[in-house]
N, C-alpha and C positions, 0 to 999 in steps of 0.2 A: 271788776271782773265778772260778777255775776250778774248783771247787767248787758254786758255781753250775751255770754252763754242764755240768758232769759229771752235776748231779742235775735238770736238764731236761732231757738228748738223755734220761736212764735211765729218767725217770717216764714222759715221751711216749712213747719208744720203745716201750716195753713195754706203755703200750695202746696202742697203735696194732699190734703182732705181737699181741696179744690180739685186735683185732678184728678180724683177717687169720685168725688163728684160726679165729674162730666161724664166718668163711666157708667157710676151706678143709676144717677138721677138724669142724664142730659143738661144739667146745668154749666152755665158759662159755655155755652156754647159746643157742650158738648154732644155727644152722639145716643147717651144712655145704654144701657145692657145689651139691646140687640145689634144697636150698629156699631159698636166697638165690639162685640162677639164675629160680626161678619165680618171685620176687619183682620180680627186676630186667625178667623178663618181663612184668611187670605197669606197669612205666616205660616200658615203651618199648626198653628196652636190649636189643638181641637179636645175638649166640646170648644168650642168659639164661646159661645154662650155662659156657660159655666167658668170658664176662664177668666173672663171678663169679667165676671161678679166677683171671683176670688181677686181678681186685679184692683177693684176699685174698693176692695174690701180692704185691703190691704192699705190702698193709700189712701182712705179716707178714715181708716181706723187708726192705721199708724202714723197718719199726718195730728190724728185728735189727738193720741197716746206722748208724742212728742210735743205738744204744745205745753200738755199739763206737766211733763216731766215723771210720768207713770209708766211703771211697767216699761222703763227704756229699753233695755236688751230685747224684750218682744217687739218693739215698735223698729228698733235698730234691724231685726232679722226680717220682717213683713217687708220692708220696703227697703230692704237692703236684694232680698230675692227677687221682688217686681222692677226693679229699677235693671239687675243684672239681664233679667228675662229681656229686658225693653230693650239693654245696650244689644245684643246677642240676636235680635229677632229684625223689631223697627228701626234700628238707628247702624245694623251692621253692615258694613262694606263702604260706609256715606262721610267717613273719615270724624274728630272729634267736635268739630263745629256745627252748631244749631244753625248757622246759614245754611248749610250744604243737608240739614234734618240729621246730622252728628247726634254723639251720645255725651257731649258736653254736660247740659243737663242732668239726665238720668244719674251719670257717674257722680256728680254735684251732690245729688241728693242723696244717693246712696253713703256716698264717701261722707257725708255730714252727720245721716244717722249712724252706720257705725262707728263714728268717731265719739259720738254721744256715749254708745254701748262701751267701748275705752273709758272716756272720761267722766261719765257721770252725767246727769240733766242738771248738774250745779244746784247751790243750795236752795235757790228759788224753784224745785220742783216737786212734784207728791211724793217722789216716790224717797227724797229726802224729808219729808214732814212725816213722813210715817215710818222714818228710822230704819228703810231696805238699803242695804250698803250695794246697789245696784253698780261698782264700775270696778276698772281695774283689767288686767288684760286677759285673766280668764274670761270674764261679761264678754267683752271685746271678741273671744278666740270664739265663744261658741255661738255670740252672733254672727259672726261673720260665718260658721258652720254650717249654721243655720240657713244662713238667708243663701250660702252655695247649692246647700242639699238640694232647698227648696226650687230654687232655679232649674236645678239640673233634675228635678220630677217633671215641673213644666216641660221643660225644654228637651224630654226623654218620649213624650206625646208625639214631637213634630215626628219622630221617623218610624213611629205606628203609621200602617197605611189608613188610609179611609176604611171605613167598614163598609160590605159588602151592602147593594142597594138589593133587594129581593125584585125579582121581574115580577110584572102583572102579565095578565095573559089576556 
């Protein structure tokens, strides 16, 4: 069993700091901080900019946090919120399938970290070596609180208008 749970935190984990990655650094073919900012500016999501570093902060911290089995309920709610943000912005109205750019995916990954937050990172993980009784369905309730709240800050941005541009004369 724990065998299991060790080679699910390690495969999600690691894409998910993969695609925390391509935000923050452009790697794997990603876009880096300014063009996934410009992008998220095209959602709605604004700063664009800033956004997009807490996005990639998110899944490149909380993809490393879930590999090691540390600090799960913080890793559970990071990218239980960026993953919701993603269903709700880039993947909505496009139905559940990754052919069609669905929120298959995103929900996958979310739905795997806070299942972690519920259950524990299993004995193979830090935050069991160092004796934090991290699981159980409180962990679970207020990751999941957590990572709603946090979505619905994001996602409270889109319907701030743009700020005013000052005329030059």
């Amino acid at each position: 069993m724990e065998v299991g749970l060790l080679l699910i935190r390690v495969v999600v984990g690691l894409l998910l700091a993969g695609h925390g990655a391509q935000k923050l650094f452009g790697w794997f073919g990603g876009h880096g901080v300014e063009g996934t900012g410009g992008f998220f500016e095209t959602l709605g999501i604004r700063p664009g900019r800033a956004n997009a570093t807490l996005a990639g902060l998110a899944e490149f911290g909380g993809g490393l946090l879930l590999v090691l089995g540390l600090f799960t309920p913080l890793a559970a709610a990071a990218i239980g919120a960026t993953m919701l943000v993603a269903i709700l912005t880039a993947h909505r109205g496009k139905g559940p399938w990754s052919t069609n750019g669905g929120w298959e995916l995103p929900a996958t990954f979310a739905a795997v970290a806070i299942g972690f937050a519920f259950h524990g990172p299993g004995e193979w993980a830090l935050d069991n070596a160092l004796g934090w009784d991290t699981n159980g369905v409180a962990w679970g309730l207020a990751a999941t609180a957590a990572a709603t709240i946090g979505a619905a800050g994001v996602l409270a941005q889109q319907r701030r208008p743009e700020p005013a541009h000052p005329v030059t004369g």
